[in-house]
Backbone bond lengths (Angstrom), bond angles and torsions (degrees), N, CA, C in turn:
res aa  C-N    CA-C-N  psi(-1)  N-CA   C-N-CA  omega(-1)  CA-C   N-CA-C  phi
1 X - - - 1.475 - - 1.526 110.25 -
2 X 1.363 117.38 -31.03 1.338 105.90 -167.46 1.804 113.73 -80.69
3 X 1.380 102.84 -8.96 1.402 112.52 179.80 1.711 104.92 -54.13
4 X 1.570 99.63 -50.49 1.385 125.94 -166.61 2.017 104.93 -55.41
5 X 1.423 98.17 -46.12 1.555 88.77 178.06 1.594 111.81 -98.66
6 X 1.705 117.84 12.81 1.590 102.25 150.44 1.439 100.36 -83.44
7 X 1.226 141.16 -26.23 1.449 140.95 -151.99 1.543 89.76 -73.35
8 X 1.339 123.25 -73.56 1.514 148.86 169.97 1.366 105.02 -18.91
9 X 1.754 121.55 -65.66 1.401 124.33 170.28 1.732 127.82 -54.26
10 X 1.208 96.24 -50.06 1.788 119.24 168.65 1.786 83.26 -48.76
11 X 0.948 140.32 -65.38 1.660 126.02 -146.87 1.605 110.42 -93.94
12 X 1.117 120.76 -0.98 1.198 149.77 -167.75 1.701 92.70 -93.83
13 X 1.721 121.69 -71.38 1.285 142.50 -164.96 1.745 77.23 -44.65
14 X 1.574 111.39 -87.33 1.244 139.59 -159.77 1.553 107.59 -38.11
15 X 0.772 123.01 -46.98 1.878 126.95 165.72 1.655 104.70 -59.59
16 X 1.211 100.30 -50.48 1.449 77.50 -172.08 1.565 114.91 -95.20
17 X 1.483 125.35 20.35 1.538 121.39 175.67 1.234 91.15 -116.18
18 X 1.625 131.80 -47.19 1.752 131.49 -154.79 1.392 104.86 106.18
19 X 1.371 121.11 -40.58 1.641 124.97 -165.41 1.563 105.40 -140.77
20 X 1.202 115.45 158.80 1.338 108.07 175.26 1.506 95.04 -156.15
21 X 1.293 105.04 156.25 1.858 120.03 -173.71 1.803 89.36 -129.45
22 X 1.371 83.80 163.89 1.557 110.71 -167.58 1.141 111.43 -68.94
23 X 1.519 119.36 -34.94 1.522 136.62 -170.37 1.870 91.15 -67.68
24 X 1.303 121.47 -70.21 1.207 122.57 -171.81 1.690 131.19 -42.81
25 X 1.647 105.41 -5.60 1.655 116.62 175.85 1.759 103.52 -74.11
26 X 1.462 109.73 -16.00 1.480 109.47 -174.71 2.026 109.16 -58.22
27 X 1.400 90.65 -48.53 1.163 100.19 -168.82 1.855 116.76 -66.75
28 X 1.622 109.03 -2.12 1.595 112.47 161.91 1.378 84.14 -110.97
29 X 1.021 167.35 -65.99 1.042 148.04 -152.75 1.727 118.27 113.24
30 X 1.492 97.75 35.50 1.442 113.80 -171.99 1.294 123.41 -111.51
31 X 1.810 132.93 108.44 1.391 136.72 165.96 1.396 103.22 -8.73
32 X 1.429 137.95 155.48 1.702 148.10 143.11 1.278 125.49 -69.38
33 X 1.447 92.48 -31.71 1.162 97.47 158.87 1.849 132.18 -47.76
34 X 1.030 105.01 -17.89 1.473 117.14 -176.09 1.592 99.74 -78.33
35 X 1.406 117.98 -47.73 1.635 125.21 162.62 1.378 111.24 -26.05
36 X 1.193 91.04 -63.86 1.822 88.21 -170.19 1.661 118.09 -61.85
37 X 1.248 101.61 -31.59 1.342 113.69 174.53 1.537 128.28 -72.74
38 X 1.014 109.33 -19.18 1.408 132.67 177.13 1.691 108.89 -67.86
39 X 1.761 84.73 -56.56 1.126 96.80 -178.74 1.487 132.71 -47.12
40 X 1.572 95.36 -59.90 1.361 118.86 -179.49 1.932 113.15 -48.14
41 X 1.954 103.76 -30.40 1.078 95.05 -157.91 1.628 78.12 -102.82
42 X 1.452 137.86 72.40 1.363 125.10 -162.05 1.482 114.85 -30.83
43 X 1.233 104.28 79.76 1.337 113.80 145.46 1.820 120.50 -93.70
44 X 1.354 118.32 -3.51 1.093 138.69 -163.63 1.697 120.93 -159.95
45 X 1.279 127.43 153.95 1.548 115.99 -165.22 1.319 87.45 -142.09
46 X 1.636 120.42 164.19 1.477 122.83 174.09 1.468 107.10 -110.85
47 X 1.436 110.86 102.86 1.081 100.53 176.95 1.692 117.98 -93.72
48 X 0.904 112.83 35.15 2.053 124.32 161.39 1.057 98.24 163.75
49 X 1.795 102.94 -170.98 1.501 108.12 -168.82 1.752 111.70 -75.70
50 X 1.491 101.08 129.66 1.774 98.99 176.40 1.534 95.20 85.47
51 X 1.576 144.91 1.90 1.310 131.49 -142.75 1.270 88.41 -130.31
52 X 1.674 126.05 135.64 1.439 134.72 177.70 1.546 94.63 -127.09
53 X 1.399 108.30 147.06 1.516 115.72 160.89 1.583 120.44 -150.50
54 X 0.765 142.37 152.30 1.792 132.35 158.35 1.120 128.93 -25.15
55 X 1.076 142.73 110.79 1.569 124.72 -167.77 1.411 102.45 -82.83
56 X 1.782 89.29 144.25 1.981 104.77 168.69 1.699 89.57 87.43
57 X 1.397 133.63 -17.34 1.316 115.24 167.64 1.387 140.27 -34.44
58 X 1.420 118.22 109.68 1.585 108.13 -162.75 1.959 90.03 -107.79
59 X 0.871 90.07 10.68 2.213 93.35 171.75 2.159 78.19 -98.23
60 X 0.602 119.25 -96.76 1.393 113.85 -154.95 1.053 117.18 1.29
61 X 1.978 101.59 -54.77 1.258 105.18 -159.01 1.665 115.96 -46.27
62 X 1.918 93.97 -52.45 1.535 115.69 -163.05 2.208 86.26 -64.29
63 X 0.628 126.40 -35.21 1.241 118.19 162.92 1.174 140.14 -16.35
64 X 1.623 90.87 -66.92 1.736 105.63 174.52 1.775 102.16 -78.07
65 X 1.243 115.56 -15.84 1.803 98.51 -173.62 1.546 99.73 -75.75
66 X 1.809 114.76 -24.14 1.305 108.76 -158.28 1.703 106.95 -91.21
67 X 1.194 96.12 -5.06 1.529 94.57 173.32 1.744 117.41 -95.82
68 X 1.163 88.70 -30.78 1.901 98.60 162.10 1.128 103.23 -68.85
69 X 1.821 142.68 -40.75 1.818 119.53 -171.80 1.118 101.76 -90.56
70 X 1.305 129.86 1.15 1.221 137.98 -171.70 1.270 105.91 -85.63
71 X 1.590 126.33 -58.77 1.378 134.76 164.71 1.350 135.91 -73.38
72 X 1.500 123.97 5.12 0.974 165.85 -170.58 1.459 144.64 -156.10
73 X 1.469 113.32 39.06 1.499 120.31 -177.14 1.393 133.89 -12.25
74 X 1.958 109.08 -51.00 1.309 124.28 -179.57 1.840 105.24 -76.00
75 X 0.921 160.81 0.56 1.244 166.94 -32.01 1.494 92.43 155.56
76 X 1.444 124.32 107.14 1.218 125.66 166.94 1.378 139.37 -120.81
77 X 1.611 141.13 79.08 0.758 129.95 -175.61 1.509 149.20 2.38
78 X 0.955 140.06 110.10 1.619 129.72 -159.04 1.695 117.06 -158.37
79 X 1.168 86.79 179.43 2.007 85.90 -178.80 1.242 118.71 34.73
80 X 1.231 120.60 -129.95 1.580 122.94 -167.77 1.423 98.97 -59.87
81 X 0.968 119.85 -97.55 1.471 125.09 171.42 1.199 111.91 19.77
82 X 1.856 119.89 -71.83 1.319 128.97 -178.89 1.484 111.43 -53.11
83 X 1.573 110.97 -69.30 1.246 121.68 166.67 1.971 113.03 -18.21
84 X 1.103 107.49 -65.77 1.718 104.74 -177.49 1.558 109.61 -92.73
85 X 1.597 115.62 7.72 1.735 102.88 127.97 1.262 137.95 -92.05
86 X 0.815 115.39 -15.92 1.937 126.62 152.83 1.420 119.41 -72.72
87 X 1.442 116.37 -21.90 1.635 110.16 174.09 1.492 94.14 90.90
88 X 1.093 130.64 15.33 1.580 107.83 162.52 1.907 137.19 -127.55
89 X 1.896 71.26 39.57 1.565 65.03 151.13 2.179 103.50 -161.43
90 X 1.121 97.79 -179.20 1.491 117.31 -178.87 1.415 121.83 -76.63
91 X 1.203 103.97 -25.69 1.574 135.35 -176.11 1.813 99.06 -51.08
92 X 1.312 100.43 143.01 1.611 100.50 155.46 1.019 113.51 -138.66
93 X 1.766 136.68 80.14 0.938 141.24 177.70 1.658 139.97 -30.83
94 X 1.457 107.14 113.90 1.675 97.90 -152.79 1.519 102.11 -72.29
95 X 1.774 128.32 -9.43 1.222 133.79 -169.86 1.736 98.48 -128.62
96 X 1.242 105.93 172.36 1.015 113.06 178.12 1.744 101.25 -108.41
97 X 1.206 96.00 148.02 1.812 102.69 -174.04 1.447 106.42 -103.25
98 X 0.919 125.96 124.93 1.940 132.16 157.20 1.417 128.00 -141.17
99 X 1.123 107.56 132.99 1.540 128.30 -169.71 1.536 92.34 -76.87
100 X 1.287 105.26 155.39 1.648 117.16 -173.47 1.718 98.67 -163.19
101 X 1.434 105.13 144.01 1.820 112.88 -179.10 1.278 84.91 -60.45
102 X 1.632 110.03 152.40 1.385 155.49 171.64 2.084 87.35 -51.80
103 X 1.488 120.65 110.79 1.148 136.44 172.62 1.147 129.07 115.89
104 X 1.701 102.86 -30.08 1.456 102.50 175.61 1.391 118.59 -40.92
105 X 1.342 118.32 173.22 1.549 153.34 153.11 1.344 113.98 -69.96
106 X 1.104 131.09 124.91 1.576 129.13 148.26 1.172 125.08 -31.42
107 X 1.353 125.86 102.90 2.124 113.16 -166.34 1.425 89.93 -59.64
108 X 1.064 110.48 154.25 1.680 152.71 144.78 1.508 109.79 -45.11
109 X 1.480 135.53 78.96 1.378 131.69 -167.39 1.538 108.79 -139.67
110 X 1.554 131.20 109.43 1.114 95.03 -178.23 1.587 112.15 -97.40
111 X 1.433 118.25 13.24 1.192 101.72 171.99 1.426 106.01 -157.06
112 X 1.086 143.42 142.50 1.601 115.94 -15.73 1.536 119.62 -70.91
113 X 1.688 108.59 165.97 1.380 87.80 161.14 1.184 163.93 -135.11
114 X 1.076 116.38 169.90 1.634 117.99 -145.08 1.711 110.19 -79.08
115 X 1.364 108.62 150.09 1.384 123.53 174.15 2.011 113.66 -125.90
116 X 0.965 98.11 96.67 1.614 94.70 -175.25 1.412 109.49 -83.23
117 X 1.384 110.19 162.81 1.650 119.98 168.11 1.547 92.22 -142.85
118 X 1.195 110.90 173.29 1.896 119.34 -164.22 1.637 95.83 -127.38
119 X 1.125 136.37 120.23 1.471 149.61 -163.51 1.744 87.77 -117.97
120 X 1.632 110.59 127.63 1.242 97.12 145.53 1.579 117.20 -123.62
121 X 1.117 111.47 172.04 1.725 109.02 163.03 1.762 91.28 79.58
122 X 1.821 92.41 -148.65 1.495 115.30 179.07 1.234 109.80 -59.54
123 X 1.526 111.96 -35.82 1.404 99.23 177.05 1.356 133.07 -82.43
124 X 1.501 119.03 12.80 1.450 115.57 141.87 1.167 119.65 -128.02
125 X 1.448 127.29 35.62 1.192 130.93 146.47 1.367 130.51 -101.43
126 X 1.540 115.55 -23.79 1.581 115.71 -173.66 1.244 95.26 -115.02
127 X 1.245 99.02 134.33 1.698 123.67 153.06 1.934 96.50 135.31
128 X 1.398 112.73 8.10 1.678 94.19 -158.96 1.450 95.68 -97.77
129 X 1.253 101.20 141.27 1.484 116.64 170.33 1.223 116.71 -110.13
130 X 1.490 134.16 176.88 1.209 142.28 -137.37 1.258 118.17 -158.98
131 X 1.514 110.51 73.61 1.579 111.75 -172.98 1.612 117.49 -109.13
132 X 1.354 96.47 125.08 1.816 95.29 -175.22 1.481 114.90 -87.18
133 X 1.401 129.48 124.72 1.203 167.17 146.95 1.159 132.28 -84.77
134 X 1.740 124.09 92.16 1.628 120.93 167.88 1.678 88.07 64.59
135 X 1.912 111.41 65.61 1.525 110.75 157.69 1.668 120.93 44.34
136 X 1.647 109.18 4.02 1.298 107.23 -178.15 1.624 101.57 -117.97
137 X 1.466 120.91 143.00 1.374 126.45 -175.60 1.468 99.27 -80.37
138 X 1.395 135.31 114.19 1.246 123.99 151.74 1.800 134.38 -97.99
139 X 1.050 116.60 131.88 1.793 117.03 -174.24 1.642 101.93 -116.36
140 X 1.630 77.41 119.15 1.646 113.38 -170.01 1.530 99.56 -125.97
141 X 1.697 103.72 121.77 1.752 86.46 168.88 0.944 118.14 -81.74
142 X 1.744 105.40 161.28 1.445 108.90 -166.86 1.658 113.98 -63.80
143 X 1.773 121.13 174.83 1.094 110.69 172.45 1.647 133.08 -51.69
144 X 1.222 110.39 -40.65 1.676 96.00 173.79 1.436 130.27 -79.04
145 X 1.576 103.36 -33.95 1.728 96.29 148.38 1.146 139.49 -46.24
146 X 1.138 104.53 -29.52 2.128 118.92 -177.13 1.848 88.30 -64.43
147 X 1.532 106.64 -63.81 1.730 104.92 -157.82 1.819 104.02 -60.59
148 X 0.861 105.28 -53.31 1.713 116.22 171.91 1.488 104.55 -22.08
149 X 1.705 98.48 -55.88 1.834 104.82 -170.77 1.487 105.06 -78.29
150 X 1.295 112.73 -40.28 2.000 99.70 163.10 1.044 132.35 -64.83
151 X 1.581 125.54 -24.82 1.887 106.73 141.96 1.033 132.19 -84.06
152 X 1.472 126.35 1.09 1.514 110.56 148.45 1.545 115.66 -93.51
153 X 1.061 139.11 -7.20 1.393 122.47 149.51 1.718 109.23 -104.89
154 X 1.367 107.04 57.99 1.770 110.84 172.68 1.362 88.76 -75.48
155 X 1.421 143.17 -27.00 1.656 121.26 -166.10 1.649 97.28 -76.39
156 X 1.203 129.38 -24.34 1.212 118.60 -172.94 1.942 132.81 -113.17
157 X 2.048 83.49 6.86 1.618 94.91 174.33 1.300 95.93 -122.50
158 X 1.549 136.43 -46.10 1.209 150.43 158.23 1.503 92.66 137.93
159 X 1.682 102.01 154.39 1.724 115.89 -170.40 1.866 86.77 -71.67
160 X 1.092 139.72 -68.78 1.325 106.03 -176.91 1.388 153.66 -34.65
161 X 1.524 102.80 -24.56 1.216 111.65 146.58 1.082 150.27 -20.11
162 X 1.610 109.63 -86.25 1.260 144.91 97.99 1.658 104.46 37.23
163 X 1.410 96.75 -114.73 1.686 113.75 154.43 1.537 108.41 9.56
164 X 1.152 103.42 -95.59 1.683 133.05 -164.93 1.493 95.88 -54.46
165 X 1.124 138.21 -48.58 1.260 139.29 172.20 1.424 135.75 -39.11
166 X 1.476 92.27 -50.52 1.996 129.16 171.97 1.699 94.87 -59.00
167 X 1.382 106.96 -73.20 1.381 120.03 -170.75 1.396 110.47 -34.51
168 X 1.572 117.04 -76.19 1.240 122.16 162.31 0.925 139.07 -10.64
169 X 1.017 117.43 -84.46 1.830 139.16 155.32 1.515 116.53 -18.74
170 X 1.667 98.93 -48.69 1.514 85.65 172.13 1.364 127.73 -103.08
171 X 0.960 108.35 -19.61 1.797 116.08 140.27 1.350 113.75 -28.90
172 X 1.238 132.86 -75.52 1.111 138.61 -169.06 1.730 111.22 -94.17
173 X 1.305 129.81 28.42 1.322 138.10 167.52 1.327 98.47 50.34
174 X 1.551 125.28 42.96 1.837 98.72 160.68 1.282 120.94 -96.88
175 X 1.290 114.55 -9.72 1.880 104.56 160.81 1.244 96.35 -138.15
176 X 1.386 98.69 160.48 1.189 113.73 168.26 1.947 130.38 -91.93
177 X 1.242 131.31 135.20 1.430 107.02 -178.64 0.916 120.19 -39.50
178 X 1.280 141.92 -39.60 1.688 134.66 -179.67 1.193 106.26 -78.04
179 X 0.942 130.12 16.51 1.503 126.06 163.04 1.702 106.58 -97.35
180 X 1.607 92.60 -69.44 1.725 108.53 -177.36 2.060 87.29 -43.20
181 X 1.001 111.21 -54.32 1.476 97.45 -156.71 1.481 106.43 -64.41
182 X 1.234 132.69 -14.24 1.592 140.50 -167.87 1.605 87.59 -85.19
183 X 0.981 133.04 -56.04 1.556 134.05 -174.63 1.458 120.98 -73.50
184 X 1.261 108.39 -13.03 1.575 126.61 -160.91 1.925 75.09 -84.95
185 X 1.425 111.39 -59.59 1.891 116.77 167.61 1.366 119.45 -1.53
186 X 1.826 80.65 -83.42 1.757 117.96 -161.44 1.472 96.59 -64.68
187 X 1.365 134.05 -33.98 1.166 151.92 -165.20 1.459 118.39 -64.00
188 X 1.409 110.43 -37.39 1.681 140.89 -156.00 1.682 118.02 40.63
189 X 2.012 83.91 44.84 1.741 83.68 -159.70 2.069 82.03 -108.79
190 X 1.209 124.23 -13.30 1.574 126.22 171.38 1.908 108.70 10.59
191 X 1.394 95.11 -75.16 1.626 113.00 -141.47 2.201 87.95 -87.16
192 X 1.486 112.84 -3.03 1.269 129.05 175.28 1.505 101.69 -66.10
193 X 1.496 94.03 -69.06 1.906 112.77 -138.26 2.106 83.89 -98.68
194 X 1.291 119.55 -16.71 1.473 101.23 -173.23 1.709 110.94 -54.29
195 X 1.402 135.35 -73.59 1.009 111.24 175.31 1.730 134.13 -41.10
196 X 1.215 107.61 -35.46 1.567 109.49 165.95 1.426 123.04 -36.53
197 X 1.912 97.82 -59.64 1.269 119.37 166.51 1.438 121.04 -50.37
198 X 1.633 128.55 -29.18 1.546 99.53 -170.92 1.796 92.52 -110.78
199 X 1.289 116.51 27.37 1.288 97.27 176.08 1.973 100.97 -119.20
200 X 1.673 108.62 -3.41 1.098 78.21 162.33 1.914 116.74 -115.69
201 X 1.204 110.22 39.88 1.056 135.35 -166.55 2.135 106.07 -60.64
C-alpha cells in the first residue's frame, strides 16, 4: 500500500509543479526508485536528464515557454518551436528555439533546453506577437515569419520542414501570401521561398 501513496504523492508533486527532479521526492519522503517505476508503467515520461513530467502534457509544454519568457523577456519564439505553437508542424522539438538580438549570450537555463539564433534588424523585431499563457506574456512570431525563418535556416531545420509548414498554413488559412511574401523580404529568403510560393498558391 505504501507504494500506492508515494505513486499518488509523486503525481500530486507533478501536477502541481509541471516537472519534477529526483532530488525533490526527498521532501515527500519517497524511494526513486518509484521514478523508474512510474515510468516504466507510463504513469510518467522523462522529459530531460533527471526531468519527470506527465506524459502527453500539453500544460508542460506552455510551461517550459513560460519559464524561458519569464527568465528572459527579450526571448522570442521561433522555428520549430513556433511552428508546434501554431499547429503546423509534426516535429517535436527536442530544444526549445528562441530568437535573440544579433550579440546576445545564450541565457543561462537549465531547463528546458534552449536553442538560440541571433535576429538582427526587422528581422527580429517584426512579426512577434504576444500571446498570454498561465499569467505569463509569451512572444511567438507570427505564422509567416516563423516559415520565412525555416527557409532561411533550412540548413539547420531541413527544407522539408520548411515545406510542410508553407503547405499547411495555407491549407489551413494561417497566412496569407502577402504576408509570407512581406517576410520572405525582411527574411532575405525572397529568391528562396518564390518558387515554393507560386506553386502553393
Amino acid at each position: 500500500m505504501r507504494h500506492d501513496t508515494h505513486t499518488q504523492r509523486i503525481l500530486d508533486l507533478v501536477s502541481q509543479k509541471g516537472m519534477l527532479r529526483p532530488g525533490e521526492l526527498d521532501t515527500i519522503g519517497a524511494p526513486r526508485v518509484v521514478l523508474t517505476r512510474m515510468t516504466a508503467n507510463g504513469l510518467l515520461e522523462k522529459a530531460g536528464r533527471g526531468i519527470y513530467r506527465l506524459p502527453g502534457n500539453q500544460g508542460s509544454e506552455h510551461e517550459s515557454l513560460a519559464t524561458i519568457a519569464t527568465k528572459v523577456p527579450q526571448a522570442v519564439f521561433c522555428l520549430l518551436t513556433a511552428l508546434q505553437f501554431h499547429e503546423l508542424t509534426t516535429q517535436l522539438p527536442r530544444q526549445v528555439w528562441i530568437a535573440m538580438p544579433r550579440g546576445s549570450h545564450t541565457p543561462k537555463i537549465d531547463y528546458p533546453p534552449v536553442k538560440m539564433v541571433q535576429f538582427a534588424g526587422e528581422a527580429y523585431s517584426e512579426g512577434v506577437e504576444i500571446v498570454e499563457r498561465d499569467q505569463v506574456e509569451l512572444r511567438v512570431y507570427c505564422v509567416a515569419k516563423t516559415i520565412a525563418d525555416c527557409f532561411k535556416h533550412r540548413n539547420k531545420i531541413g527544407i522539408d520542414v520548411a515545406l510542410e509548414a508553407l503547405k499547411d498554413s495555407r491549407a489551413k488559412n494561417k497566412a496569407s501570401a502577402d504576408d509570407l511574401w512581406r517576410f520572405a523580404k525582411i527574411c532575405r529568403v525572397a529568391n528562396v521561398m518564390r518558387p515554393y510560393l507560386e506553386v502553393v498558391e
